[in-house]
C-alpha positions in Angstrom: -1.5 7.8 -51.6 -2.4 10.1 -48.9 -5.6 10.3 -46.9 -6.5 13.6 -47.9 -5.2 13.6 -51.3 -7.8 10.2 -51.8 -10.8 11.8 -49.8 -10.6 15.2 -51.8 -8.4 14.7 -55.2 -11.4 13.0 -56.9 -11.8 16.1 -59.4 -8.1 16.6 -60.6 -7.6 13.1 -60.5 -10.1 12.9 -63.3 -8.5 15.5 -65.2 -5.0 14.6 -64.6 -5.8 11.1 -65.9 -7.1 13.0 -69.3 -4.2 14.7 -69.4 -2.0 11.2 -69.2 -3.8 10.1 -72.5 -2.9 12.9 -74.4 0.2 12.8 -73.4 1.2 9.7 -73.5 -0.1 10.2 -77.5 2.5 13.2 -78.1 5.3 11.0 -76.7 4.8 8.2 -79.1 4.9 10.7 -81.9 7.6 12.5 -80.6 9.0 10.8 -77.8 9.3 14.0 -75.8 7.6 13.3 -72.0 5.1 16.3 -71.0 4.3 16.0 -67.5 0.6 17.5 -66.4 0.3 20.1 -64.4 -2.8 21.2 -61.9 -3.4 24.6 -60.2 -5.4 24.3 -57.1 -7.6 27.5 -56.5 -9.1 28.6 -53.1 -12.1 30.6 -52.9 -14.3 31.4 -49.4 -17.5 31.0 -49.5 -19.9 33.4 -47.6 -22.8 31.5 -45.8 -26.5 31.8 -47.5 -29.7 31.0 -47.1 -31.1 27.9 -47.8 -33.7 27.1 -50.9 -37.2 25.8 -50.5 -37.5 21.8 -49.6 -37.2 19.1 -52.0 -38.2 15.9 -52.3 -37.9 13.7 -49.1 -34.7 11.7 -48.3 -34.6 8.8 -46.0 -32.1 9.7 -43.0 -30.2 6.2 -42.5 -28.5 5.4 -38.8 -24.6 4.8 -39.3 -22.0 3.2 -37.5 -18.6 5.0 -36.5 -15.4 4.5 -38.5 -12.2 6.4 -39.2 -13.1 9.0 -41.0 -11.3 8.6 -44.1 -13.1 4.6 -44.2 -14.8 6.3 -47.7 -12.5 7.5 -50.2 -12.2 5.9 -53.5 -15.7 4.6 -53.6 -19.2 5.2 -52.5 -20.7 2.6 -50.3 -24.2 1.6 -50.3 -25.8 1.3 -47.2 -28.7 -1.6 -46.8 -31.5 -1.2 -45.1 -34.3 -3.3 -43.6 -37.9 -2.2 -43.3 -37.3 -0.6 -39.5 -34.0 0.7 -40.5 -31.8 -0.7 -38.0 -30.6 -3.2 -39.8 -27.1 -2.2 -41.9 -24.2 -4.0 -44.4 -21.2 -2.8 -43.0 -18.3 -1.1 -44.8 -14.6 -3.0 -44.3 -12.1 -0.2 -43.5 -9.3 0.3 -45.4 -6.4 1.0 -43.1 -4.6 3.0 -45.3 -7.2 6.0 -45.3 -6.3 6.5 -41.7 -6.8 10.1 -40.4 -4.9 10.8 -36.5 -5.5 14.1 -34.8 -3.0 16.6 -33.7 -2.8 15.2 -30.4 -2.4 11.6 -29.9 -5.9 10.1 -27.8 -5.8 7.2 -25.2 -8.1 4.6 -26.8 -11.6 4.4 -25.3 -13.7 1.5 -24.4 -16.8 0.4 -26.6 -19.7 0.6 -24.4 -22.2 -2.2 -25.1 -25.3 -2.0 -26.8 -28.0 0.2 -24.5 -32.1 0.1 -23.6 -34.5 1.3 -25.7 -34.3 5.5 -25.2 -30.8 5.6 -24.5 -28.4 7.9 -27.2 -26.8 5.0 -28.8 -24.4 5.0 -31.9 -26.3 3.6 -35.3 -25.1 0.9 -37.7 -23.7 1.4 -41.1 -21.2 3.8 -42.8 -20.9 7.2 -41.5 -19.3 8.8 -43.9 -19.5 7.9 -47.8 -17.8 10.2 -50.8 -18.7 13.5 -50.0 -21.8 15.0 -52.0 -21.6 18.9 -52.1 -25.2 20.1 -51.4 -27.1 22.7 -53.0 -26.6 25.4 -50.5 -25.0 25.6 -46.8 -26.0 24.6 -43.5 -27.8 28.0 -42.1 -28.0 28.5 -38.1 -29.4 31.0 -35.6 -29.8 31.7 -31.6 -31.1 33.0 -28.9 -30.4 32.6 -25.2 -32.3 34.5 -22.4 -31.8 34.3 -18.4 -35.7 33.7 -18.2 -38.1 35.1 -15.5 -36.6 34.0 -12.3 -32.7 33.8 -12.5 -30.6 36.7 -11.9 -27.9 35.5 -14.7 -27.8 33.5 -17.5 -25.4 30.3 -16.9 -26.1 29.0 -19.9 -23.0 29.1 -22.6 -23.5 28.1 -26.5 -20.5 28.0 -29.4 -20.7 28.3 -33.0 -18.4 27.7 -35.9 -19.3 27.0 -39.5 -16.3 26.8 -42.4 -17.5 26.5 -46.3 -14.1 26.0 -48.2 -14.5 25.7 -52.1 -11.9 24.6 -54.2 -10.5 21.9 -56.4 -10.3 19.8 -53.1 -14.1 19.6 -52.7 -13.4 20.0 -48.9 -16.9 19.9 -47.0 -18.8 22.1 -44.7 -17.6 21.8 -41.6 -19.6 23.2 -38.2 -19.1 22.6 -34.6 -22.0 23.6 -32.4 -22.2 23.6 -29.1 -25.5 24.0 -25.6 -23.9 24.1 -21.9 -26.2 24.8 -19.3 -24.1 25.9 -16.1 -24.9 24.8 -12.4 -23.9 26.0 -9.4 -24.4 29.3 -7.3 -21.9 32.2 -7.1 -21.7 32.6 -10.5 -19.4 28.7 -10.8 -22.3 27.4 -13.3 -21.6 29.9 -15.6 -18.1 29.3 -15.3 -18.2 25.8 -15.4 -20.0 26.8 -19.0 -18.1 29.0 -19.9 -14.9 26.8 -19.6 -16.2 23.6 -21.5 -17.5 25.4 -24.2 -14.3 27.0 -24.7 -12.1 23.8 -24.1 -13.7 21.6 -26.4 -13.6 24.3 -29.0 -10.1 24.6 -29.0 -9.5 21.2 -28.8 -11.7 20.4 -32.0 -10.4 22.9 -33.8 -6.8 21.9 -33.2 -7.3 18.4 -33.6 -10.1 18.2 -36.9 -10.4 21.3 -38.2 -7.2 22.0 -38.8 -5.8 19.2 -40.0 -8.2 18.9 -42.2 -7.9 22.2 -43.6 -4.1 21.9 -44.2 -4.4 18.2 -44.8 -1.5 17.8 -42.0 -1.0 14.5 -40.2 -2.4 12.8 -43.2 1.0 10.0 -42.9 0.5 9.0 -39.2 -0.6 5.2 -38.9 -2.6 5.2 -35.9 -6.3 5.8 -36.6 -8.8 7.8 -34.6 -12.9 8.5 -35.4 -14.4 11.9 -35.0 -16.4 10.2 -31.9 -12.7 9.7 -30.5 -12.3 13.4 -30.8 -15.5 14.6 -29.3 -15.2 11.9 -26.2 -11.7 13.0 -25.5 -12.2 16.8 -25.9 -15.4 16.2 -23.9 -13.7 14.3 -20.9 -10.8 16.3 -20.9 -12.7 19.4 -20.5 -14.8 17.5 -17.6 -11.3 17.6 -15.8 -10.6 20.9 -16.6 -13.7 22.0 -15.1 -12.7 20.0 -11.7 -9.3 21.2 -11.7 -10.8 25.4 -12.4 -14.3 25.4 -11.3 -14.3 22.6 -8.1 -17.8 24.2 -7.3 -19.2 24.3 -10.9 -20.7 21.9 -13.1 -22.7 22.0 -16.3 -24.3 19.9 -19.4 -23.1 19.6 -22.7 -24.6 19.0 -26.1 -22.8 19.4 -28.9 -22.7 18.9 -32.6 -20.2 18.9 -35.2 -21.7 19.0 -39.0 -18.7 17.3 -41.7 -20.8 17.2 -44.9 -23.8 16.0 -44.4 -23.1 13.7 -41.5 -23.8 15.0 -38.1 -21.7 13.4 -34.4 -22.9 14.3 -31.6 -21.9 14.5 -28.2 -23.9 14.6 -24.7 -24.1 15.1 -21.1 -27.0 16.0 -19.0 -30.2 17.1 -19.7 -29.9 19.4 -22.1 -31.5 18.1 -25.6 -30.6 17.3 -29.2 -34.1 17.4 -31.6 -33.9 16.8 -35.5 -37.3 18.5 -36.9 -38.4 17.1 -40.2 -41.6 17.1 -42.2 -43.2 18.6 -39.0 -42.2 15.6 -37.1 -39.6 15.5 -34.2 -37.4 13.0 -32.9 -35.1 13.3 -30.2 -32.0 12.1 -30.2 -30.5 12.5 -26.7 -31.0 10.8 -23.9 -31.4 13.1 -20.5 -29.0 12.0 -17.6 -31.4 13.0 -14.6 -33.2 10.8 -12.3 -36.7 11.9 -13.7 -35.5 10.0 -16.3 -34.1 7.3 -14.7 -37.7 6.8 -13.2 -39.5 6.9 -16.3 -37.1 4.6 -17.9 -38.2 2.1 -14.8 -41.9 3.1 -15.2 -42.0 4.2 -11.8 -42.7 7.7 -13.1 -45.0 8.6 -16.1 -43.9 11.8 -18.4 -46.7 13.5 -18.0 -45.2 13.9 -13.6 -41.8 14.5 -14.5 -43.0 18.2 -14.4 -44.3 18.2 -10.7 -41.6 15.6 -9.6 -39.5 16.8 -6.5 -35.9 15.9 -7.6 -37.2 16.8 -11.7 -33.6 18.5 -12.0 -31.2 16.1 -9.8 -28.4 14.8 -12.5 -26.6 11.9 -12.2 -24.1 12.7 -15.4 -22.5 16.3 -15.6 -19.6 17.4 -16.1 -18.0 18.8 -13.1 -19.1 16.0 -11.0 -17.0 12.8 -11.8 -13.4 12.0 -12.6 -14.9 9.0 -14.2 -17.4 10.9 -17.0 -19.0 8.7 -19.6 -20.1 10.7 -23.0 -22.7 9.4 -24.9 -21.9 9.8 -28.8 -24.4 9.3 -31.7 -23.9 9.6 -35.7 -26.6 10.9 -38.0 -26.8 10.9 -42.2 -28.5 14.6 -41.9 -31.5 14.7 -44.8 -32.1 17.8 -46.6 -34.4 20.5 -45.6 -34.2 19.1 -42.2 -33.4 21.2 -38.7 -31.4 20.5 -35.9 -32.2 22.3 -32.3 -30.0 21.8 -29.3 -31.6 23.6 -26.6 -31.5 23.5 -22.3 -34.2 22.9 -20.4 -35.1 25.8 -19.9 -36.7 25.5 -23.2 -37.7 22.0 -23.4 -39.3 21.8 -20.0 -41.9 24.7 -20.4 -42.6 24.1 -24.3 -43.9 21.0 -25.8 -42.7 19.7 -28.7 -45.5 20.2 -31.0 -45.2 24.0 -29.9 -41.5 23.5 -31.0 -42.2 22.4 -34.3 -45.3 24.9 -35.1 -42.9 27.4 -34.0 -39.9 26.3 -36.2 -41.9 25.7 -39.4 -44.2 28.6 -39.4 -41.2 30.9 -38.7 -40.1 33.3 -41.4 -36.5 32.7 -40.4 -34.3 30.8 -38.4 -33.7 33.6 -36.1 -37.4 34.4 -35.5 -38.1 30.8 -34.7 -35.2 30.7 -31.7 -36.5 34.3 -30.7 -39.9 32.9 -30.5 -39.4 29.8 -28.5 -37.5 31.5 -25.8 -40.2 34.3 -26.2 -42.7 31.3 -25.1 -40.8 29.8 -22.7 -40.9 32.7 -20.7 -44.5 33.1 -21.0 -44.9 29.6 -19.6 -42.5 30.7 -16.3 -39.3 31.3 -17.6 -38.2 29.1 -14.4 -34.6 28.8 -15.5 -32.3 30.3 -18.1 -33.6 29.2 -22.2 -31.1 28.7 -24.9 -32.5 27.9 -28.2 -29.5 27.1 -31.0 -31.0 26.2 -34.5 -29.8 24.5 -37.6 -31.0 23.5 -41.1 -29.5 21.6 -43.5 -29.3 22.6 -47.1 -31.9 20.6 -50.1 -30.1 17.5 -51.5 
């Protein structure tokens, strides 16, 4: 059977199974065969607000596998009391899913230090549970006080299909923070945001969406996808932009799993019952330092070299992506932002601001709104999600 026709035929598998027993009945009786017949109906569906917050849910770490490893059965994930302990999920190598375009295979990088964005244990992608609702989103982006342009560059895409194939949401959202003078940082944005776009898009979205490529044996994880769009957009920028560079942190939503994807210093937070975690790791040498405790993060705002990178892409040939996987609770939100934002407002500001807002777009308009009051020392880029209740 193929992939897509196990990860989404769950519904008219049901009722074509019904339909066997009856007519396997009529042919005893009159042994005349009846064969069942199913009509798939497509319907878009226009993206809405979400409802008021329910009852808390526990987000659990996961591991990366194919992406069809759930299909015919829901796998329960086991946890210890820190959470970083998992039971892992055999895959079944006939739910592979390939992308359009075939990727070179990437190394497994080991296990890193404490603060480091680092992949989780577990399953990352069970039978798909609709939510109530959709995943709502919102920004805002500003030059700030200082700069004369805005090199900044941001992406978003959300997809609801419903139908009898119980396809999920599907979002790709994306932060690049340009650098370089003569107008190449915004370029070097520009581009990346635009490549990996394209090159998601072509090689998940689609396939998805027509269930194409569904027979093709070799495997490949959605963290394959992002790493490969990611570093072949790096070279893209070296080829176009030799005197550009930027960040990039990116996002794509499938269900309620989030994968992200990261470069830099710009930031991935997830913002739950007022508390905020966050979930990228900055690639500057501030820190670098702190990591080595030869700088406190309380100095990293007076430090000299605060905004040196040593990861960007732009810089290196040789471009390592960090990639992370997270089980997205309900009610929760998701802000990728640059540092622009992050570096002249705190984080309890950030979550005040987020929760007390009346909507998503008055929270984003209000945090850049603040940063700029603090300085506005560089360009602020605010891009907010939240998930729908569960």
């Amino acid at each position: 059977m193929s992939f897509f026709r196990r990860l989404f035929g769950a519904k008219s598998n049901a009722n074509t199974e019904e339909q066997n027993d009856r007519d396997a009945s009529l042919e005893a009786s009159t042994a005349t065969a009846v064969e069942p017949q199913t009509t798939q109906v497509t319907e878009q569906v226009i993206e809405e607000e979400n409802p008021d917050k329910v009852d808390e849910v526990t987000t659990e770490p996961l591991s990366e596998t194919p992406l069809a490893q759930a299909v015919d059965e829901a796998t329960t994930i086991e946890s210890s009391e820190n959470g970083e302990t998992t039971k892992p999920v055999q895959p079944d190598a006939e739910m592979a899913f390939t992308p359009a375009a075939k990727l070179a295979p990437e190394e497994t990088l080991p296990h890193p230090a404490e603060g480091v964005t680092r992949p989780l244990e577990g399953d990352p992608f069970d039978i798909y549970q609709p939510a109530t609702g959709h995943l709502t989103f919102a920004h805002s982006s500003d030059q700030g006080m200082v700069r004369n342009n805005n090199q900044d560059a941001t992406y978003r895409f959300f997809a609801s299909n419903h139908s009898v194939d119980n396809v999920p949401d599907f979002g790709l959202f994306i932060v690049a923070d340009g650098m370089g003078g003569h107008n190449h940082g915004e370029l070097a944005s520009a581009t990346t945001v635009q490549f990996i776009a394209t090159a998601v898009i072509k090689s998940l979205y689609l396939p998805l969406l027509n269930k194409s490529n569904e027979d093709d044996e070799e495997p490949f994880t959605i963290s394959d996808i992002l790493n490969h769009a990611v570093k072949e957009a790096n070279k893209q920028v070296i080829r176009t932009v030799p005197d550009g560079g930027t960040t990039l942190t990116a996002v794509l939503v499938l269900g309620d799993v989030a994968h992200f994807a990261h470069v830099g210093d710009s930031r991935a937070y997830m913002i739950r019952d007022e508390k905020i975690e966050q979930l990228t790791r900055d690639h500057s040498l501030a820190q670098r330092l702190i990591e080595l405790n030869q700088l406190s993060a309380d100095e990293r705002g007076d430090y000299q070299h605060r905004n040196v990178l040593y990861r960007a892409i732009g810089h290196s040939e040789d471009l390592e992506v960090d990639t992370l996987i997270r089980r997205l609770p309900g009610s929760a939100y998701i802000l990728l932002c640059s540092d622009g934002l992050w570096g002249e407002v705190t984080e309890e500001d950030m979550v005040k601001t987020i929760t007390e807002a009346k909507s998503l777009q008055e929270a984003c308009d209000n945090l850049v709104a603040m940063a700029n009051r603090q300085g506005g020392h560089d360009n602020i880029t605010a891009l907010l999600l939240k998930t729908p209740i569960k």
